[in-house]
C-alpha positions in Angstrom: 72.7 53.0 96.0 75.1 54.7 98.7 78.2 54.0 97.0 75.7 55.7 94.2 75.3 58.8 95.9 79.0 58.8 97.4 80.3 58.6 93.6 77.6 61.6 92.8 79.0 63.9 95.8 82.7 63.1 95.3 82.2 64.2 91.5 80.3 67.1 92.2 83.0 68.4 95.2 85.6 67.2 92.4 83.8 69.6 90.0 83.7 73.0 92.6 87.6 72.3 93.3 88.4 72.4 89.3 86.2 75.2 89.0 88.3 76.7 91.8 91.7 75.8 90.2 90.6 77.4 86.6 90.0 80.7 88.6 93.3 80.5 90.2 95.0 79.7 86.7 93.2 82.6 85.1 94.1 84.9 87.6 97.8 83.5 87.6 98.4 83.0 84.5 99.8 79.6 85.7 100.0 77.2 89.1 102.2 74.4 90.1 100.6 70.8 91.1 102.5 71.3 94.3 100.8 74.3 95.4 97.2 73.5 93.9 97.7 70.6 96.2 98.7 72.5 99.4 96.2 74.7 98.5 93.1 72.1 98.0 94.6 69.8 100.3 94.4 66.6 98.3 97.1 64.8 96.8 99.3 65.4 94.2 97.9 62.4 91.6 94.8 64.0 92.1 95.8 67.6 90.9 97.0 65.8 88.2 94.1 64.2 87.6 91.9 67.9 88.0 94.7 69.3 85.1 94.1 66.2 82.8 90.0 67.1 82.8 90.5 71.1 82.3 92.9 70.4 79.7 90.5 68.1 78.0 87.7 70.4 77.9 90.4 73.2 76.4 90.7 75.2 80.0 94.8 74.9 80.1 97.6 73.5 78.8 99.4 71.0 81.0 103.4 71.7 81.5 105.6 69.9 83.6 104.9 70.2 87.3 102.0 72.1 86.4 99.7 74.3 84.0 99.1 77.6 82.1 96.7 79.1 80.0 96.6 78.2 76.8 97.0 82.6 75.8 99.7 82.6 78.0 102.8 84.3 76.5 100.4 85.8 73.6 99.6 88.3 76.5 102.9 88.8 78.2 104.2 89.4 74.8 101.5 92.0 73.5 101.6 93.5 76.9 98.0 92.9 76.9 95.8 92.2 80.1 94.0 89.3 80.3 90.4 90.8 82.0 89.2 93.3 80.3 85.4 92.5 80.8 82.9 95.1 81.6 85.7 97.9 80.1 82.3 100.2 79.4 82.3 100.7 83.1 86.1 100.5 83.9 86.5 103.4 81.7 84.8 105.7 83.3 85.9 104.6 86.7 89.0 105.3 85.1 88.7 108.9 84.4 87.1 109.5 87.7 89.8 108.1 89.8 92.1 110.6 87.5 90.7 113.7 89.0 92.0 113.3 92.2 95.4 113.0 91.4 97.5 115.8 91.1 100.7 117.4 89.7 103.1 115.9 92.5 101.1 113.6 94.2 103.0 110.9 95.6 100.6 107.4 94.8 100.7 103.7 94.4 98.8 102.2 91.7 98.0 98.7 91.9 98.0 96.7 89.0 94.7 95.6 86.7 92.4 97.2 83.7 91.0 99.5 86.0 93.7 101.1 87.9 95.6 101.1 84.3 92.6 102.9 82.9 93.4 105.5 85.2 97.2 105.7 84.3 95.9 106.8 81.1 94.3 110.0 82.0 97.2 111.0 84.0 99.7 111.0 81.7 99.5 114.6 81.3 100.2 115.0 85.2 103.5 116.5 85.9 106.2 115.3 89.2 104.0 112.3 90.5 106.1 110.1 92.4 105.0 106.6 91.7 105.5 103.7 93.3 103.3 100.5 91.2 103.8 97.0 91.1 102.0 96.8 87.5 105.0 96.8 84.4 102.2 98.5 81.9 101.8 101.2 84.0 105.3 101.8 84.3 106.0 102.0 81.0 103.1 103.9 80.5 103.7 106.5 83.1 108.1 106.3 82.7 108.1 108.2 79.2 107.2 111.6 81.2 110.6 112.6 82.0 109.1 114.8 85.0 108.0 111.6 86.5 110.0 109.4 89.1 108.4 106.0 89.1 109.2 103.2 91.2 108.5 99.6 89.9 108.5 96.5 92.9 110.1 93.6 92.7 108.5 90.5 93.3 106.9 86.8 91.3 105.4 88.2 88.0 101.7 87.3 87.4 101.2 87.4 83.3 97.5 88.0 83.0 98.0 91.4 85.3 101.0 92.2 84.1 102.2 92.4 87.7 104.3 92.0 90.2 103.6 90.0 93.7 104.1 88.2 96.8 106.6 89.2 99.6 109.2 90.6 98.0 107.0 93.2 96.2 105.3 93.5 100.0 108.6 94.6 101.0 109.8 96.9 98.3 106.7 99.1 99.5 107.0 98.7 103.3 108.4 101.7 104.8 107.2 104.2 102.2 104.4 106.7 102.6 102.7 107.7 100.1 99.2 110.3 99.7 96.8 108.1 97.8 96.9 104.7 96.5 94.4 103.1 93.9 93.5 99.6 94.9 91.6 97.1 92.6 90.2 94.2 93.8 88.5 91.0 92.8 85.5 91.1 95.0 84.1 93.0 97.7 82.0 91.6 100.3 80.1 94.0 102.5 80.2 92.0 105.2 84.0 89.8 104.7 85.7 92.6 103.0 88.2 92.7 100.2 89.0 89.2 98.4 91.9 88.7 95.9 92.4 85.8 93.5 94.9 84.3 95.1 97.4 84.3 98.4 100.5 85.9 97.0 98.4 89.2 96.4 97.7 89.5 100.1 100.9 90.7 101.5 101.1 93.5 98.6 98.0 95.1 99.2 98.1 94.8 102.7 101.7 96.9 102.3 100.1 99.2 100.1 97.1 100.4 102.2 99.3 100.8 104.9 101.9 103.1 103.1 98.9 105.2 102.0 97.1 107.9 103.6 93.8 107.8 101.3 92.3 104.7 99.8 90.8 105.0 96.7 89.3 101.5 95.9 88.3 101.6 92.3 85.9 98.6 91.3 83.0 98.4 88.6 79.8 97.4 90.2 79.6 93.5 89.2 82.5 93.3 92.1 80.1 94.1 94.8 79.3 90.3 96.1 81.5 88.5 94.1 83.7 86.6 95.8 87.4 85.3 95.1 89.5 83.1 96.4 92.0 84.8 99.2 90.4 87.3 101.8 92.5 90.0 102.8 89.5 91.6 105.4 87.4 94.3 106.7 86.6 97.4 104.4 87.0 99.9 107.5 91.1 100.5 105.5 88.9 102.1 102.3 88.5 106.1 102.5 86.4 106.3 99.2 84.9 103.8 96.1 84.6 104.6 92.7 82.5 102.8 91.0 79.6 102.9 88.3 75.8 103.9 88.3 75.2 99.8 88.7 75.2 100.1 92.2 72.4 99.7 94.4 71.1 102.1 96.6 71.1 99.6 99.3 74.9 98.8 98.8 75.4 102.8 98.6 74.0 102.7 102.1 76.0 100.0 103.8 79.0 101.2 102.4 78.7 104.7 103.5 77.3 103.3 107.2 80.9 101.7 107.2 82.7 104.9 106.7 83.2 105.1 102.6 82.2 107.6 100.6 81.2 106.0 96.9 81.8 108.0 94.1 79.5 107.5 90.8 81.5 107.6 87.9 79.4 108.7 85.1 
């Protein structure tokens, strides 16, 4: 009976880490067996092992040294973001975020469907100085001639069309810049901001402190979802735009931490 219940707990702690890894792969777009196992801290054979299950059950496809999903270079191909769920409310967020930029702003836009639903209203803007780490924005924003746009360097990520990691960290150190547009993948009122995964942290962190307003934009379903890399507190965000899904409560506790939230109708 106890090497019953053993057998039961190791499988269900074996289940939580693969549940862990197909996060990280979505958000990736891929992941090596190396770093899944630095990551997990289990061994190598058993990554493999984790890869061999997802990919049975149609999560991934299994490459050497690692996996990717299975729409992989569909997307990077298309030029076509991987999440675009709850787009009903990332549009409007969107729009709102657009109203506060103006004809030679100097900005960072982070990368996603949300900050990109932005770069579409502003496309009408004229002399923004823009500095993203995001490749559809830049092609989106780079046929205004009046524009001067700045793309990172960096490890691309294919569902965000993005660029990451240190070297896109250190492309913007050392700038300033008047507003920047962060997305994120969850917000805890109490942790703070959480990314997807540890290569985003060193961006972001650059990019809040090259800016001197924060403008997080996130849809409500963010607030208490949690991700897998924590970047910290919430006292770097000046203002939140989100949608009428958020509760008065959350309103509160925001606003008691210094942020003004903006309802985007």
């Amino acid at each position: 009976m106890e090497t019953d219940n053993k057998d039961i707990i190791a499988e269900m702690l074996a289940e939580q880490r693969r549940q862990k890894i197909i996060e990280l792969i979505r958000e990736n777009g891929s992941a090596r067996v190396s770093y899944l196992s630095e990551t997990f801290g289990v061994t190598e054979p058993t990554i493999r092992q984790d890869l061999m299950k997802l990919e049975s059950d149609g999560e991934i496809v299994r490459d050497h040294g690692g996996a990717f999903l299975k729409d992989f270079s569909k997307g990077v191909k298309e030029l076509s973001l991987h999440h675009m769920e709850n787009l009903d409310k990332k549009i409007p967020i969107g729009k709102k975020a657009a109203e506060f930029i103006h004809d030679g702003d100097t900005i960072i836009l982070d990368s996603g469907s949300t900050v990109t639903e932005a770069a579409k209203n502003i496309a009408g803007r004229k002399n923004l100085k823009v500095i993203t780490n995001s490749l559809n924005i830049t092609l989106l924003l780079g046929a205004e001639p009046s524009h001067e746009v700045h793309l990172t360097g960096g490890e691309f990520k294919a569902p965000t069309l993005s660029l990451t990691g240190e070297k896109a960290a250190e492309f913007i150190a050392n700038t300033f810049v008047d507003k920047l547009f962060l997305a994120t993948a969850g917000i805890s009122l109490k942790a703070g901001l959480m990314y997807p995964g540890f290569s985003d942290l060193p961006v972001k962190r650059a990019m809040i402190d090259a800016a001197e307003t924060v403008y997080l934009l996130a849809d409500s379903t963010k607030i208490g979802k949690t991700a897998f890399a924590l970047l910290g507190g919430l006292e770097c965000i000046d203002y939140l735009i989100t949608d009428p899904g958020i509760s008065k409560a959350d309103i509160e506790q925001l606003q008691d931490l210094g942020i003004e939230v903006i309802i985007a109708e």
